[in-house]
C-alpha positions as CSV (number, residue, x, y, z in Angstrom):
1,X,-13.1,70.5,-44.2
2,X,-12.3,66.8,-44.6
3,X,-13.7,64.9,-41.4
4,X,-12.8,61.8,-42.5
5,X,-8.5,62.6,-42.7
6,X,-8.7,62.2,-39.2
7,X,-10.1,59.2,-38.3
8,X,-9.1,56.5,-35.3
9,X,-10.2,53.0,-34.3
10,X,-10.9,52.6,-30.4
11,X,-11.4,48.8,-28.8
12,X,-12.9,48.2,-25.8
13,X,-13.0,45.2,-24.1
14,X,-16.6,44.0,-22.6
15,X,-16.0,42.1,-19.3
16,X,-19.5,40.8,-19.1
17,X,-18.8,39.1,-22.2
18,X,-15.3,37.8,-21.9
19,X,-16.4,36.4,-18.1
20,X,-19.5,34.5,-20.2
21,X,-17.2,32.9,-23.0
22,X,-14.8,31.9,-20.3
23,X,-17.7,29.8,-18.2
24,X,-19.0,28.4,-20.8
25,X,-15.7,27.2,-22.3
26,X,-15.0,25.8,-18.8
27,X,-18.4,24.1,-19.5
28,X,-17.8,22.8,-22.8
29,X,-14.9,21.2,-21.4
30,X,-16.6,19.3,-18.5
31,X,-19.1,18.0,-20.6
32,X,-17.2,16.7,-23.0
33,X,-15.1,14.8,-20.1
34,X,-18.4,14.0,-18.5
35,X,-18.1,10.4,-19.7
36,X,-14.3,9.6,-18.9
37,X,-15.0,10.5,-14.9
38,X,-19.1,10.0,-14.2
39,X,-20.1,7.0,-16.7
40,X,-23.1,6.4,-14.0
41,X,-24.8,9.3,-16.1
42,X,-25.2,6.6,-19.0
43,X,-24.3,9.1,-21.5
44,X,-24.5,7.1,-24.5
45,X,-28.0,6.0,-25.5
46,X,-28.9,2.0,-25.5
47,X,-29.3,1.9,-29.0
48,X,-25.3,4.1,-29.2
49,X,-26.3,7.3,-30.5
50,X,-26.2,10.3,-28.7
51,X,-27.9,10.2,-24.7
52,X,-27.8,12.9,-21.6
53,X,-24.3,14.7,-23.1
54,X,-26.2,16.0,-26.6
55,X,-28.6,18.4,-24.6
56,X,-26.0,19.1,-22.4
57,X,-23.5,20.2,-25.5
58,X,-26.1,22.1,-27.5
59,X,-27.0,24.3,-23.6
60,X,-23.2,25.2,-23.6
61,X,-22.4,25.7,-27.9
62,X,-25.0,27.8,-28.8
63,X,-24.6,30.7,-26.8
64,X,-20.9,30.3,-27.0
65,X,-20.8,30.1,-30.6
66,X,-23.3,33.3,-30.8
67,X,-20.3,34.9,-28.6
68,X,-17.8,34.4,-31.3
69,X,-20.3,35.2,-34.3
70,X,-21.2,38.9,-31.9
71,X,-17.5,39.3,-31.6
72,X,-16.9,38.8,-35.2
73,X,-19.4,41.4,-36.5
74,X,-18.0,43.8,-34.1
75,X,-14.8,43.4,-35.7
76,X,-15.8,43.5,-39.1
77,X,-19.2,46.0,-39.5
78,X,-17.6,49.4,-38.7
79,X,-14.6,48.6,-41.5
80,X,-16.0,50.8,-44.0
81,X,-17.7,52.9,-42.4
82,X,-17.2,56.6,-43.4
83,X,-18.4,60.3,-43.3
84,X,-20.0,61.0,-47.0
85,X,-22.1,64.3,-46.2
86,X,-19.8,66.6,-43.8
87,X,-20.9,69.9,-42.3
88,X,-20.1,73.4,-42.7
89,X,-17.1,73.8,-40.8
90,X,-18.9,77.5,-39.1
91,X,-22.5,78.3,-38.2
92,X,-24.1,81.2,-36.9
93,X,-27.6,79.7,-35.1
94,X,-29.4,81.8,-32.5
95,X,-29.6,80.9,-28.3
96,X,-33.0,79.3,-27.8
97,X,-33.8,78.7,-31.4
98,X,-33.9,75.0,-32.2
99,X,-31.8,73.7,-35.1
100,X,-30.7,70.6,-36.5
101,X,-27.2,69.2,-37.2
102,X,-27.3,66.6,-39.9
103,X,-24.1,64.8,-40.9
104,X,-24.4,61.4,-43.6
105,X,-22.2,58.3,-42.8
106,X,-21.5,55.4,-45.7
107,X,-20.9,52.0,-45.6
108,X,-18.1,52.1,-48.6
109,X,-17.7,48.1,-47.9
110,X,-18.8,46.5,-51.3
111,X,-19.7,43.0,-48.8
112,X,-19.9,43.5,-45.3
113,X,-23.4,45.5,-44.0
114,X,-23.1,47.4,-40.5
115,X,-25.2,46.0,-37.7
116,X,-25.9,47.6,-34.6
117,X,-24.7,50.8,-34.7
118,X,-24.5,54.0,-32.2
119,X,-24.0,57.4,-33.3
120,X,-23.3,60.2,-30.8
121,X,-20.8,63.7,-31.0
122,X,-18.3,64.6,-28.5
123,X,-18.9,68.8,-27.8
124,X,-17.5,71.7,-26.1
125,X,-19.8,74.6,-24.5
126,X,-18.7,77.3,-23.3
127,X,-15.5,75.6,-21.5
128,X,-18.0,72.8,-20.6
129,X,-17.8,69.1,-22.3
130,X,-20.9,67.7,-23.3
131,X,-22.1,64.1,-25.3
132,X,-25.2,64.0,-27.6
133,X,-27.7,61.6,-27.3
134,X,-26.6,58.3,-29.6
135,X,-29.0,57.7,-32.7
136,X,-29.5,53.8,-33.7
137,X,-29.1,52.3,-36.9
138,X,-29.5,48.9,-37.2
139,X,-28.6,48.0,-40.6
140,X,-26.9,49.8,-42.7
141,X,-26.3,47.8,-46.0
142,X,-23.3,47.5,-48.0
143,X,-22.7,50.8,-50.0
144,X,-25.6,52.3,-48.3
145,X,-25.7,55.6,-46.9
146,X,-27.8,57.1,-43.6
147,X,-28.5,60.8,-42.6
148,X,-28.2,61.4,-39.0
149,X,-29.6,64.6,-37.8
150,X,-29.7,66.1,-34.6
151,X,-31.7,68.9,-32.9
152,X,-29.5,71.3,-30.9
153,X,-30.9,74.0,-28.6
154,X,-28.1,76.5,-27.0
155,X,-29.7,78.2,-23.8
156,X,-27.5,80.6,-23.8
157,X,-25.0,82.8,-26.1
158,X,-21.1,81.8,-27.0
159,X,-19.6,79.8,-28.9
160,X,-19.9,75.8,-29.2
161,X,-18.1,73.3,-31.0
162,X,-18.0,69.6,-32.0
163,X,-14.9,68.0,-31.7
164,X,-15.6,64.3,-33.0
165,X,-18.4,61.8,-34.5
166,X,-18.7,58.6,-32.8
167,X,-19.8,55.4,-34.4
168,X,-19.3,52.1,-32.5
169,X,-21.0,48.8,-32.7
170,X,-23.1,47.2,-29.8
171,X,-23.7,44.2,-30.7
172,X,-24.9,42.3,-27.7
173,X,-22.4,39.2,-26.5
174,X,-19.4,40.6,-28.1
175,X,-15.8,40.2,-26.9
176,X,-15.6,43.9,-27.0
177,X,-16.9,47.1,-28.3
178,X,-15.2,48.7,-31.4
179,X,-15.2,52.2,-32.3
180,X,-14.7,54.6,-35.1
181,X,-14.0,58.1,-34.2
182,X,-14.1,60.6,-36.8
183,X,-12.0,64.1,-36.0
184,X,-15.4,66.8,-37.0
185,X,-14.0,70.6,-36.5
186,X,-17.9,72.4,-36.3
187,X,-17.8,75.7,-34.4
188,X,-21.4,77.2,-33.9
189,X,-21.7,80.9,-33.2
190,X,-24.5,80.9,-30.4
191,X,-25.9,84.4,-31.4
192,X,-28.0,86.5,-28.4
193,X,-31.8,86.1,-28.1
194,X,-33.7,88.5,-29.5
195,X,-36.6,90.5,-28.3
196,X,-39.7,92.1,-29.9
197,X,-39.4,95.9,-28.1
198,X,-42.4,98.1,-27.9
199,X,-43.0,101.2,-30.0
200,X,-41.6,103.5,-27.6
201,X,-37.9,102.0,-28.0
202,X,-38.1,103.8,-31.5
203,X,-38.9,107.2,-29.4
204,X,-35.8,106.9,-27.8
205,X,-34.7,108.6,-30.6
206,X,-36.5,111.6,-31.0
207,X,-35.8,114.6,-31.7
208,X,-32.0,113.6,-32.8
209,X,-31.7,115.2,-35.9
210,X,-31.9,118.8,-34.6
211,X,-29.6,117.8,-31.7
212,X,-26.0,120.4,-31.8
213,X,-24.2,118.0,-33.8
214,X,-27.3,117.4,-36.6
215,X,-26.8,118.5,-40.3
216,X,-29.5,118.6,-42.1
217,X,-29.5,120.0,-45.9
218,X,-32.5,120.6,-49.0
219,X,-29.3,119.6,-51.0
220,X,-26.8,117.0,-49.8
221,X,-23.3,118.0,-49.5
222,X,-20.7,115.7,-50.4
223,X,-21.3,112.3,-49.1
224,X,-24.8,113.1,-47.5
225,X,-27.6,111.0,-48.3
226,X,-31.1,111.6,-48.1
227,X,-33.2,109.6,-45.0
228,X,-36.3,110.0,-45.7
229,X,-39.3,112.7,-45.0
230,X,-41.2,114.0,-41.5
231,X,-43.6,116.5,-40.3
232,X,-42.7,119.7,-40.4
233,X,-41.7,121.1,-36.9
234,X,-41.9,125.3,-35.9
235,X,-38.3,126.4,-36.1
236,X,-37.5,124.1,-39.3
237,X,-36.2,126.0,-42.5
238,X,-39.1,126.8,-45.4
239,X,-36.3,125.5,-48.1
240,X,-36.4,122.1,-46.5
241,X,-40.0,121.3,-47.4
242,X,-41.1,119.0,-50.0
243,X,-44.2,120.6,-51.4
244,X,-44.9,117.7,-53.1
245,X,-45.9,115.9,-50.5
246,X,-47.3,118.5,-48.6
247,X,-50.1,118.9,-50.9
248,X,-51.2,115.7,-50.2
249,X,-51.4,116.4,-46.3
250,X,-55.5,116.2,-45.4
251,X,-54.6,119.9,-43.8
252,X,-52.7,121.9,-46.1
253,X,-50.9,124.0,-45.8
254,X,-50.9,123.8,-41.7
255,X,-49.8,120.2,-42.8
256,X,-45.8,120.5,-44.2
257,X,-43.7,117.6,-45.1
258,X,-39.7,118.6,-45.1
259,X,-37.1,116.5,-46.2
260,X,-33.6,115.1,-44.4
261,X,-30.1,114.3,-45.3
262,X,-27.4,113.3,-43.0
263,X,-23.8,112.2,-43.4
264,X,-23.9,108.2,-43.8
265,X,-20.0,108.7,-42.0
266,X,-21.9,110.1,-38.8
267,X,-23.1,108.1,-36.1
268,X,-26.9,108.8,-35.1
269,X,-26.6,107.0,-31.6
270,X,-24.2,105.8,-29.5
271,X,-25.7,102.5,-27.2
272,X,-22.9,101.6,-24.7
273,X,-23.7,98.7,-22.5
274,X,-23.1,98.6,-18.7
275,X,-20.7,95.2,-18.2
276,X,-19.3,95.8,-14.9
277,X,-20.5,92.2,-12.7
278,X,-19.6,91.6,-9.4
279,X,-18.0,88.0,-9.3
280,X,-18.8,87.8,-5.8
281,X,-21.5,88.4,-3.5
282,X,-25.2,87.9,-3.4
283,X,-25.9,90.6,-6.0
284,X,-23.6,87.8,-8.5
285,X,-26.3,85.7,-9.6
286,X,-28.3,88.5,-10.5
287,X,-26.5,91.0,-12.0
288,X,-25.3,87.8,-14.7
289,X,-28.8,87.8,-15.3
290,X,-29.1,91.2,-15.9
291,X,-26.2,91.0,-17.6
292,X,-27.6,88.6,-20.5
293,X,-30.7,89.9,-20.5
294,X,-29.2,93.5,-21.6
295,X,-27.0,91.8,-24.4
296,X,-30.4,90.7,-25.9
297,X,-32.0,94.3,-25.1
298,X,-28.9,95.6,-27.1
299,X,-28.8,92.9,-30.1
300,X,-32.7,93.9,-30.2
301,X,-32.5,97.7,-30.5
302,X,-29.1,97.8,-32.5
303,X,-31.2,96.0,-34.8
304,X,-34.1,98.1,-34.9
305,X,-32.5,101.3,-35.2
306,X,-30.7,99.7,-38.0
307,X,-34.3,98.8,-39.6
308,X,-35.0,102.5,-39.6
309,X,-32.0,103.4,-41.5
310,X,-30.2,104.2,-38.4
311,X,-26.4,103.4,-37.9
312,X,-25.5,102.9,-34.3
313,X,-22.3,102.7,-32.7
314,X,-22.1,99.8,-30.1
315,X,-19.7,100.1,-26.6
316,X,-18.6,98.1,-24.3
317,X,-15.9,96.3,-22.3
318,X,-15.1,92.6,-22.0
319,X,-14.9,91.4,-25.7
320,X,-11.9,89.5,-27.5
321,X,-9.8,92.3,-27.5
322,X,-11.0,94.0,-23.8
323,X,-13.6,96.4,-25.4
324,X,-16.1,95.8,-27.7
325,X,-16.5,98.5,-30.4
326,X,-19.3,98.0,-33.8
327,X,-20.7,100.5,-35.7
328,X,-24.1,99.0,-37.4
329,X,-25.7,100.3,-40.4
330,X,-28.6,99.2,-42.5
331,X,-26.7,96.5,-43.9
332,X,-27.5,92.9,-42.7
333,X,-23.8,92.0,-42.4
334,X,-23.4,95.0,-40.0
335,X,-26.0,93.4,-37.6
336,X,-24.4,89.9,-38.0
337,X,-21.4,91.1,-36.9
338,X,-22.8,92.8,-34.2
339,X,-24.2,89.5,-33.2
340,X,-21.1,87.7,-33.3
341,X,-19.2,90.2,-30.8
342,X,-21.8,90.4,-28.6
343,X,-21.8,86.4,-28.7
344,X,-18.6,86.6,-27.5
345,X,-18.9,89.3,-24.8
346,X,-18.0,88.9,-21.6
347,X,-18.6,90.9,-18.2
348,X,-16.2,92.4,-16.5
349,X,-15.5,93.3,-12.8
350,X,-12.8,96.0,-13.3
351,X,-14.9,99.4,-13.2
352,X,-12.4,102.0,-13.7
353,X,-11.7,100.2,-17.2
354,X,-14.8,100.6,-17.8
355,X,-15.2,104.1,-16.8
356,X,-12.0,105.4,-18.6
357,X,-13.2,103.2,-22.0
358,X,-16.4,105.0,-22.1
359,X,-15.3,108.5,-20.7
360,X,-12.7,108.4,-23.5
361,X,-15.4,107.6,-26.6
362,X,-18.1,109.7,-25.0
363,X,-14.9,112.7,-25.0
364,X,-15.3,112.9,-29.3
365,X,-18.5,111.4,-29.9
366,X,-21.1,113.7,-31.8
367,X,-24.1,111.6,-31.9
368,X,-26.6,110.8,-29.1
369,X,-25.8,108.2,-26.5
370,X,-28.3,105.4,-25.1
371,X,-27.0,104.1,-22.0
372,X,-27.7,100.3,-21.0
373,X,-27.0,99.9,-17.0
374,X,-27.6,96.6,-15.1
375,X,-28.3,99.6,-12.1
376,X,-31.7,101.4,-11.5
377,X,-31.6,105.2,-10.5
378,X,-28.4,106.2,-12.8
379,X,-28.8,109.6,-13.9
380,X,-25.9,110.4,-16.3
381,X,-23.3,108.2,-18.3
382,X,-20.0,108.1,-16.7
383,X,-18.3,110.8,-18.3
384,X,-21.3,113.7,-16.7
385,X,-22.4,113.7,-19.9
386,X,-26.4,113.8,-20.0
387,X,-28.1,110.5,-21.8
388,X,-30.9,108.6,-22.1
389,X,-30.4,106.0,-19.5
390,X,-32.2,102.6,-19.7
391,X,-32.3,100.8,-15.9
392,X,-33.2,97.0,-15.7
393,X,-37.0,98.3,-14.9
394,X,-37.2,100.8,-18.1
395,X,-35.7,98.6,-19.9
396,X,-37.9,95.4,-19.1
397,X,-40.6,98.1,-20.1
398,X,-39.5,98.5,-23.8
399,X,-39.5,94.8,-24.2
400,X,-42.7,93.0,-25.2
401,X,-41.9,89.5,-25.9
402,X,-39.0,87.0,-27.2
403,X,-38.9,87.6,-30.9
404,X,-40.6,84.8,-33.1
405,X,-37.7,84.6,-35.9
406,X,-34.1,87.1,-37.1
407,X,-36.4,89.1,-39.2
């Protein structure tokens, strides 16, 4: 990115200051005809120097002639003014997290300082234009350089970006106010908040490995990978236990240990998110809320299951293309990208495109599905298909506190 290519000079007049130079030229002129229409005043001292008109002069010169020195450092101080440390053009920062922005500007002039400058960013939010607070710099020598950095908190998840640095000069009595305005292209990712979920969100999983669908080998075929190890369960084959490990058990051999393997092209759950928000209505305002606060429930336990060497497949409706579709794994990228669609998700009032998306991948799906509603009392997922069903209260249940970093 090169910030500085696009770069345009904006003049504003000041009124204020324009009215003030004009009354006191006015008075400048009077008193200097003061003599030629009112010689009553004795202007002229007995002695011939200067009398009554050399106060009078100095009242009306000095503030005029500050007026033209205020005009000409507007004119001059923002002439080499320039971005020397730009931005990434893309950043990924998380709602509610506070972050800084940090951009450097130059003075490039090899004889002409900057006085009494004003810094701010022009910004678009989520359809919404918004202006930073302006950071002061006073002085900024000749070939000196200053770091300007802002904080930014996002409240809530999309996508924001700057769309151009403003410097301009405000130097008090000037003609008029000059700025530079620097063409910036920084897009932030707002990513969802995060949660810290109780233990039991990691029981929503159990018991998945032995569901219809499960394959579980002593030796991995093909592409299967072992998972790790668990406690040995009635009903579980003798050739899948590690007897290793079992010997270690404080009560062996009623203590077993037996060993899994699963196919990493398999999902092992299935979390589709309820986006259907009436626009209308009383119910509006909270179902949005419910809304959010499930795309943070889901960022969360996508990325817990994914801590536990789970991969999850992610459903909904309303993203860039009309449905939302990730598949998570234990790599970070996975979750990031997760993030990023769900940053860009948005709710949906038509229900029977909702109903047909999700009947349709619950029609082939093989692993378990975890069902996110913004509705209490739903017993099934869409399709008929049994599921474990989180409601706004069971949900709100799994969820102990707003997480303290990404982990």
């Amino acid at each position: 990115m090169a910030p500085t290519e696009d770069v345009k000079t904006e003049l504003e007049w000041n009124p204020r200051a324009i009215g003030w130079a004009a009354g006191l030229t006015l008075a400048l002129l009077l008193t200097l005809a003061l003599p030629l229409w009112a010689p009553a005043f004795r202007l002229r001292a007995s002695d011939g120097g200067f009398g009554l008109e050399a106060p009078l002069l100095l009242l009306v010169l000095l503030p005029l002639e500050w007026i033209l020195v205020a005009t000409a450092l507007a004119g001059s101080t923002l002439s080499g003014l320039r971005i020397s440390v730009a931005p990434a053009t893309r950043v990924s920062l998380r709602a509610y997290r506070r972050s800084q922005w940090t951009i450097g500007l130059e003075n490039s002039s090899s004889s002409l300082p900057g006085f009494f400058l004003r810094v701010r960013f022009d910004m678009t939010y989520e359809g919404e234009e918004l202006r930073s607070v302006s950071k002061w710099i006073g002085f900024l020598p000749p070939r000196g350089r200053a770091d300007i950095a802002w904080d930014l908190v996002f409240r809530r998840r999309g996508v924001a970006a700057i769309s151009r640095l403003v410097a301009e000069t405000t130097v008090p009595g000037s003609l008029f106010r000059r700025r530079k305005v620097f063409g910036v292209a920084q897009t932030f990712d707002v990513l969802p908040l995060l949660y810290e979920l109780a233990p039991g969100a990691s029981e929503l999983l159990s018991g998945r490995r032995y569901s219809a669908t499960s394959r579980v080998h002593l030796v991995p075929a093909g592409s299967e990978e072992f998972v790790g190890v668990r406690a040995y369960r009635p009903g579980d084959n003798p050739r899948y236990i590690n007897y290793a490990l079992s010997l270690r058990m404080p009560d062996f051999p009623n203590d077993l240990v037996v060993r899994e393997f699963e196919d990493p092209g398999e999902e092992n759950v299935c979390v589709i998110l309820d986006s259907v928000v009436p626009r209308v209505g009383s119910d509006s305002t909270e179902f949005l809320y419910r809304f959010e606060k499930a795309v943070a429930f889901v960022a969360s336990l996508a990325r817990r299951f994914a801590e536990k060497k789970h991969r999850v497949r992610v459903l909904s409706v309303g993203g860039r293309n009309a449905k939302m579709d990730v598949t998570v794994g234990a790599r970070r990228d996975d979750v990031h990208a997760l993030d990023l669609e769900l940053a860009r998700l948005n709710p949906t009032e038509d229900l029977e495109e909702y109903y047909r998306v999700v009947r349709q991948a619950l029609a082939v799906l093989r692993a378990p599905a975890i069902f996110i509603s913004l509705r209490d009392n739903v017993a099934i997922a869409p399709s008929g298909r049994a599921a474990v069903v989180l409601g706004p209260q069971a949900m709100g249940k799994l969820i102990e506190r707003t997480a303290a970093d990404d982990r």
